[in-house]
Residue, then its C-alpha position, 0 to 999 in steps of 0.5 A: x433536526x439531527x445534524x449527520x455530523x454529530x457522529x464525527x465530534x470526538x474527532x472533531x474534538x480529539x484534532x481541535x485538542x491537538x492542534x491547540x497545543x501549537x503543533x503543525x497539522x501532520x495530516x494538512x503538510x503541502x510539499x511546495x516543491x519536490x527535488x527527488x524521490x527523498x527530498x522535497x521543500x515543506x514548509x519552506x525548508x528542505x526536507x528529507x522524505x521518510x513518507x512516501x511510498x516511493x519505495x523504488x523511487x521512480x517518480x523522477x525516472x527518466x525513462x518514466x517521465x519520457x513516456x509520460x510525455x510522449x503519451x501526454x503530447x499524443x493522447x491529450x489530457x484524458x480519456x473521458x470515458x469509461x474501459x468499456x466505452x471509449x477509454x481504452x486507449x493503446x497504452x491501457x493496453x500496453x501497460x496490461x501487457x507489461x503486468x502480465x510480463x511481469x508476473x507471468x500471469x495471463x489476465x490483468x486488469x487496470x483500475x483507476x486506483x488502487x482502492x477501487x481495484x480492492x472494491x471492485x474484484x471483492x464486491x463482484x467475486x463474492x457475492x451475498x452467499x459467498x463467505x470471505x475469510x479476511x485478517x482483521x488487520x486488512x486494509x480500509x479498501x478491502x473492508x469496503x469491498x467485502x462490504x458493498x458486495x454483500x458476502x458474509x464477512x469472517x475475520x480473524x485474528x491478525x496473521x494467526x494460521x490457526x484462527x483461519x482455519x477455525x473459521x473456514x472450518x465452519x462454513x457451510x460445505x458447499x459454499x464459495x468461499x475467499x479468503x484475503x490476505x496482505x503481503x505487506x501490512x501497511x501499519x506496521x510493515x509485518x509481512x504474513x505467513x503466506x505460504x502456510x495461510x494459503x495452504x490451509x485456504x486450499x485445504x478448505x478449497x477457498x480462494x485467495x485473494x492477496x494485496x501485494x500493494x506494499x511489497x510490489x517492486x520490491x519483495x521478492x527475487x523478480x519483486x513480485x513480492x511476498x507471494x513470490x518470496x516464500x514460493x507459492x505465487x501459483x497458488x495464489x488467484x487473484x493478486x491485487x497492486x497499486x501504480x502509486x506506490x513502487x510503480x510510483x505513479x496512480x492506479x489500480x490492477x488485479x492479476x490472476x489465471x482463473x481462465x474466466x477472469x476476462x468477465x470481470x470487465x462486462x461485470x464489475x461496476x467500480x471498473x465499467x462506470x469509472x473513467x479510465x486512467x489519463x493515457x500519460x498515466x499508463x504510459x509512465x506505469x508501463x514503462x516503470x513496470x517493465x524497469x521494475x523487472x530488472x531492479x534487482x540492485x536497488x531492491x538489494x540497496x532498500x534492504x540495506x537501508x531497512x536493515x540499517x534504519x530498524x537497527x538504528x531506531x532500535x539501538x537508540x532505544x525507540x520501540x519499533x514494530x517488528x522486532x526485526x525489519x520485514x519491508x521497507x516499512x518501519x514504525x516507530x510506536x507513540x505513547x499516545x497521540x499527544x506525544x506523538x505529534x509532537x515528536x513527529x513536529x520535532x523530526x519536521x523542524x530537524x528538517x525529517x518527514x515521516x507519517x503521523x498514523x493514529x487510529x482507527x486506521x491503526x492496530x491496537x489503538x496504536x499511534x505510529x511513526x511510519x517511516x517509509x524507506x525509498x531504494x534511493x536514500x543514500x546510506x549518507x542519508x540514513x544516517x542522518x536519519x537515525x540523528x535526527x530521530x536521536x535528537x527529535x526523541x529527546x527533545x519531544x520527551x520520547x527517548 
């Protein structure tokens, strides 16, 4: 008999090797307790938090937490149905208003997840005959939607203008066509060309799909993200984001114009035959998303703590990313998964939590250190971020 698991064994051997070195499991960590947004107790030590996606750290907002209070005492626990039953609750709606404030759209549509608002919007928007044009660097949900919805899949080479147009020039004239991009990449914290890709999409007469999940909040003047940054946020379809990162709770949306957009709610499965959100949930995503419109102060703040950790990893020689800070995302490159478990078990004991990112969730088969900067890390902090790097790299071998 064929064992279904035989298929993981390399996987199974590569973490059975590294754990017999005597490292921690870097995917296994629990946060016994969470202080604030950049400190948490893990493994019973306080510990700085340099991996989270808590890049405006709403997460112990006042405000935030009040209206997830007030909506937990009024709506209970849960919704236990579905959108197009009985899981519309007044605060779903609310926090739909709140995102179509926030980035002057007409259509929103919250999901459970910011996953399944990928697998939901792709799979039910191109369709078999449809072709979608995607950077082969796109996120495991976006791969999955263009997947379960059964349209030809074309990538390209990662943020090359030139590759895209290549394939959208093949394709059968007459054809529906999308093309998916990323504001932010998550891996490395690049940020693409939006406003030349998308031009070239319209050109094709595709259209476009971008994942601002990782600039959210936090990117561009009003933080709409990258769209909005390099001005072409109107030529943009259908804009995709998540609650669990600068929004600082869990959930899913999609914005968009297309004046047909309300139909997605009768036709897309991932959205009719999911229970919608715990109304407390909503309710804190709402009340951070209208915040989030007036934050201009802690975006200006992350992109000095950006601007200062990248130039401090840089100088003390470790080899990063991008050659110049894009996000609030940086990655510190590994010589191998080995090495790099350790140096991230080394930044742990100096009393520093970063993500261990190893493949195939990375590009080229990288292993990364991803550091993940939050508006509310002092600079005091940063600082001691940078020692600790220091220190963790010479004794894990790396610098």
């Amino acid at each position: 008999m064929t064992d279904l698991f035989s298929k993981f064994d390399p996987l199974i051997q590569m973490r059975t090797d590294l754990l017999s070195t005597g490292v921690t499991d870097p995917f296994g960590l629990v946060m016994e307790k969470v202080i604030s947004p950049t400190v948490a107790i893990c493994n019973g030590r306080e510990t700085i938090l340099l991996g989270t996606y808590n890049y405006m750290g709403m997460t112990f907002d006042a405000d935030v937490i009040a209206a997830g209070k007030q909506a937990f005492d009024l709506y209970g626990s849960g919704t236990t149905g579905s959108r197009v039953l009985n899981g519309t609750y007044s605060p779903h709606r609310d926090v739909e208003e709140a995102l179509k404030e926030f980035y002057g759209m007409d259509h929103a549509m919250v999901f459970s997840t910011g996953y399944q608002a990928n697998l939901g919007i792709i799979s039910t928007i191109a369709g078999k005959g449809d072709y979608i044009v995607l950077d082969i660097d796109s996120h495991a949900s976006i791969w999955d939607g263009c997947k379960m919805g059964d349209a030809e899949v074309v990538p390209f080479k990662h943020n090359d203008i030139e590759a895209m147009e290549k394939r959208l020039r093949r394709i059968p004239e007459g054809a529906g066509k999308l093309v998916i991009l990323e504001g932010v990449y998550s891996m490395l914290g690049d940020i693409a060309p939006l406003k030349e890709m998308i031009a070239v999409a319209k050109k094709y007469g595709a259209m476009v799909l971008v994942d601002e999940a990782h600039s959210m909040g936090f990117i561009g003047p009003n933080g709409r993200g990258v769209a909005e940054e390099q001005g072409c946020l109107d030529d943009v379809d259908f804009i995709i984001g998540t609650f669990s990162k600068s929004v600082g709770t869990v959930g899913g949306f999609c914005v968009s114009n297309h004046p047909k957009f309300e139909i997605m709610r009768l036709v897309c499965r991932p959205y009719v035959f999911t229970a919608s959100l715990p109304p407390s949930v909503v309710a804190t995503a709402a009340t951070s998303v209208r915040k989030l419109m007036h934050a201009a102060d802690k975006r200006a703040h992350l992109w000095e703590n950006s601007r200062t950790l990248h130039k401090g990893l840089r100088d003390a020689g470790f080899q990063l990313g991008t050659q110049e800070p894009q996000s609030a995302i940086i990655s510190v490159i590994m010589p191998d998964l080995e090495r790099g478990a350790g140096m991230w078990e080394a930044l742990l004991h100096e009393g520093l939590y970063v993500n261990l990112a190893r493949p195939p969730a990375t590009p080229a088969g990288m292993t990364l250190l991803r550091c993940s900067l939050c508006a509310l890390h002092s600079a005091e902090q940063v600082q001691t971020i940078i020692g600790m790097f220091e220190r963790a790299g010479q004794k894990a071998g790396i610098l």
